[in-house]
C-alpha positions as CSV (number, residue, x, y, z in Angstrom):
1,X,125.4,71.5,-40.8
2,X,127.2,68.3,-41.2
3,X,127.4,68.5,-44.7
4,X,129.3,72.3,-44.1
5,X,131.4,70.9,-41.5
6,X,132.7,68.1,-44.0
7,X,133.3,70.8,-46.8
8,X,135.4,72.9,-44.6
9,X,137.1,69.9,-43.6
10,X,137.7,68.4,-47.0
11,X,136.6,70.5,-49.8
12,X,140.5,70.7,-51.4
13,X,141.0,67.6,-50.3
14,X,138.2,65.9,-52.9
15,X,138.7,67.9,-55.3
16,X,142.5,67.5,-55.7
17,X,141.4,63.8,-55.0
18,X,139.2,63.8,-58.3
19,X,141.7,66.3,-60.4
20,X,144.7,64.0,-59.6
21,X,142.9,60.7,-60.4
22,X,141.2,62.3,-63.7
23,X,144.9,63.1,-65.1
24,X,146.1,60.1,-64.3
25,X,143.6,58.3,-66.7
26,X,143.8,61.1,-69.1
27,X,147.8,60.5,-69.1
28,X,147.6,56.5,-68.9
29,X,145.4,56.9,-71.9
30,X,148.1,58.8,-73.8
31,X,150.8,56.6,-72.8
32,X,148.7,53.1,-74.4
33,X,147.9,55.2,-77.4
34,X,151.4,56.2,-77.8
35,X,152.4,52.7,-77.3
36,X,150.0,51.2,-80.0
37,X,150.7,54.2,-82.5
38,X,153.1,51.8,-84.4
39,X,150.1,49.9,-84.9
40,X,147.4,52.6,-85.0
41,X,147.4,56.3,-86.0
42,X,145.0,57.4,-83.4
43,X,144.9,61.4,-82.8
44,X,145.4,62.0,-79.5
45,X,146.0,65.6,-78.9
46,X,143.0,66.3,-76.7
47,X,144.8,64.1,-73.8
48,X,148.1,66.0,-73.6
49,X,145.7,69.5,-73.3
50,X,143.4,68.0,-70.9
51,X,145.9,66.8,-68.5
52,X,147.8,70.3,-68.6
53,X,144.6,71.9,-67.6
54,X,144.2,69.2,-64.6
55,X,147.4,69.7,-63.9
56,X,146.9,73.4,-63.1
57,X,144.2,73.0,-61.1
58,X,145.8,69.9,-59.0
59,X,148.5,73.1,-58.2
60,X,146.5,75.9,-57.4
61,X,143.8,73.7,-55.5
62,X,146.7,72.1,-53.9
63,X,148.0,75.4,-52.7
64,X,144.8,76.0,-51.2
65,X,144.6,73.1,-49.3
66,X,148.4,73.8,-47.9
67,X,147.0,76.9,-46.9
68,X,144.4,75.5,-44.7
69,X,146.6,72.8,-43.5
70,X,148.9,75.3,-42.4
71,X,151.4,73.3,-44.3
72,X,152.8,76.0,-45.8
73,X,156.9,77.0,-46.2
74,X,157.8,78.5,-43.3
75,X,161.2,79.6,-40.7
76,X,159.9,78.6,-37.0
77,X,162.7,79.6,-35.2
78,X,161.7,83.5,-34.8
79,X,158.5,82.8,-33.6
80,X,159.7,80.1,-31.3
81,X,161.9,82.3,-29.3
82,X,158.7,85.1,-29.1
83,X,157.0,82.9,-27.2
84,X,152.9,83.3,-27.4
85,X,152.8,87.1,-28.8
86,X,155.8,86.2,-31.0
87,X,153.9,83.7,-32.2
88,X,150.7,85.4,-33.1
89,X,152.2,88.4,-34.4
90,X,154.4,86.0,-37.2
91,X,151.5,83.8,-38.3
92,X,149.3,87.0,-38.4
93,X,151.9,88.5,-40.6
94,X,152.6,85.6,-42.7
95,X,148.9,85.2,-42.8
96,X,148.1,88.8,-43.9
97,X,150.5,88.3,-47.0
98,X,149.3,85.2,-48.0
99,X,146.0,87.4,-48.0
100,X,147.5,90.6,-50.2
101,X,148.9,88.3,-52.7
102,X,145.9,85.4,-53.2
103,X,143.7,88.5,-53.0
104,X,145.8,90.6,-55.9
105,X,146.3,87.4,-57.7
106,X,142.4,86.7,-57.4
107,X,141.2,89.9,-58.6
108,X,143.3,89.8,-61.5
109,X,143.1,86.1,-62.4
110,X,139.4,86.9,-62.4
111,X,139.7,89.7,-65.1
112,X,142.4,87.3,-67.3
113,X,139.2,84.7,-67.1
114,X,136.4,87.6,-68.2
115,X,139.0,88.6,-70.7
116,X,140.1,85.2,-72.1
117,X,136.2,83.9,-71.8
118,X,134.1,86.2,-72.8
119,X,135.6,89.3,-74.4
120,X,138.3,87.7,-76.4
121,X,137.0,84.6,-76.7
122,X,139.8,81.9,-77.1
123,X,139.5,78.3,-78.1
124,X,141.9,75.8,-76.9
125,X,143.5,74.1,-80.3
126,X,142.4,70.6,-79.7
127,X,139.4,71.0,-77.2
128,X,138.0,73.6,-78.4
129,X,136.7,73.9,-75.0
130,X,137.1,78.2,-73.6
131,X,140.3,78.9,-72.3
132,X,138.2,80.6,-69.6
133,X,138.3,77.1,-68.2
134,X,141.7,76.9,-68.1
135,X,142.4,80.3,-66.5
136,X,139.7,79.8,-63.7
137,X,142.1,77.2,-61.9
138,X,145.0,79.9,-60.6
139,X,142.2,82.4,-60.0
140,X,140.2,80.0,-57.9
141,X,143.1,78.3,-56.0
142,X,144.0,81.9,-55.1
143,X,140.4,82.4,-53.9
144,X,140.4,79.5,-51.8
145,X,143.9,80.5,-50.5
146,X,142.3,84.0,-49.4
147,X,139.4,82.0,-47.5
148,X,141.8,79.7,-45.8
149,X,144.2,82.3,-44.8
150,X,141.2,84.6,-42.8
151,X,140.6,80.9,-41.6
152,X,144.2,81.0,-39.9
153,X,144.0,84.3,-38.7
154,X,140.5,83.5,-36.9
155,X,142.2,80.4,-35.6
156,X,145.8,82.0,-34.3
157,X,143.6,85.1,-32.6
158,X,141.5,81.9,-30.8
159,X,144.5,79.8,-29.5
160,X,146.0,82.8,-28.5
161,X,143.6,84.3,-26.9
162,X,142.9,80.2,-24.8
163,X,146.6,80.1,-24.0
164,X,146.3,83.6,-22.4
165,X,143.1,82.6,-20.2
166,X,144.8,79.4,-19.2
167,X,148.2,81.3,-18.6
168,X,146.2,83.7,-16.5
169,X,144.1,81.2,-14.5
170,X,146.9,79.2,-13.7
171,X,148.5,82.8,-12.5
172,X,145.6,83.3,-10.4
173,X,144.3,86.1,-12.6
174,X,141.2,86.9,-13.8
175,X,140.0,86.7,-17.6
């Protein structure tokens, strides 16, 4: 149970951890190749590709782990004069379109992967590794985003309904 409660904690965290610090070697290695290449005619197209592909990931994963930071873009002050309701109602809304479009933008990412991996089967040019790979990182990013987002919802619904029960019992009231 620990092990779950670390993932939920830190699962984009890692892995934007790992992506990050694999493109940085990939693109220190191109820079020292480029530097010796006076001296050295060493092909090093496979570095430029690679990092791309981290690169992509490191954004969509990245998104993901805004989204469960709640760290996202956002204009406070309308919710901040609602008061509690106000609140809920503009992180439920903001929540449920982060939900339509991760959710649209997962279903067809998914399909562009099937496409690009196993119908039309494309090779990158210096990899040769399946572009499939490639496409998975917006499609999964956006399916992480989706997770995180029902996350917040589940969350906003729970503070508001504590802030209620404590409003009401210091009231007097009954909950």
């Amino acid at each position: 149970m620990k092990i779950l409660k670390f993932l939920d904690d830190h699962l984009e965290e890692m892995i934007c951890v790992v992506v990050l610090a694999a493109m940085t070697v990939v693109i220190f290695i191109q820079i020292i190749i480029r530097a010796i290449s006076s001296f050295v005619t060493i092909p090093m197209a496979w570095t430029e590709e690679i990092g791309r592909y981290l690169f992509i990931y490191a954004v969509y994963i990245g998104a993901a782990y805004a989204t469960h930071k709640r760290a996202h873009q956002k204009v406070d002050i309308l919710p901040i004069l609602c008061g509690d309701t106000g609140k809920l109602i503009f992180n439920l809304i903001g929540d449920v379109g982060v939900i339509v479009f991760a959710g649209v933008m997962t279903v067809f990412g998914w399909q562009v992967v099937q496409n690009v991996a196993f119908v039309y089967v494309q090779k990158a040019p210096a990899t040769k590794l399946n572009m499939g790979i490639a496409y998975a990182g917006p499609a999964l990013g956006m399916l992480l985003c989706t997770f995180r987002s029902l996350q917040n919802i589940v969350f906003h619904v729970k503070a508001y309904r504590g802030t209620r029960s404590d409003s009401a019992k210091l009231e007097g009231g009954d909950d």
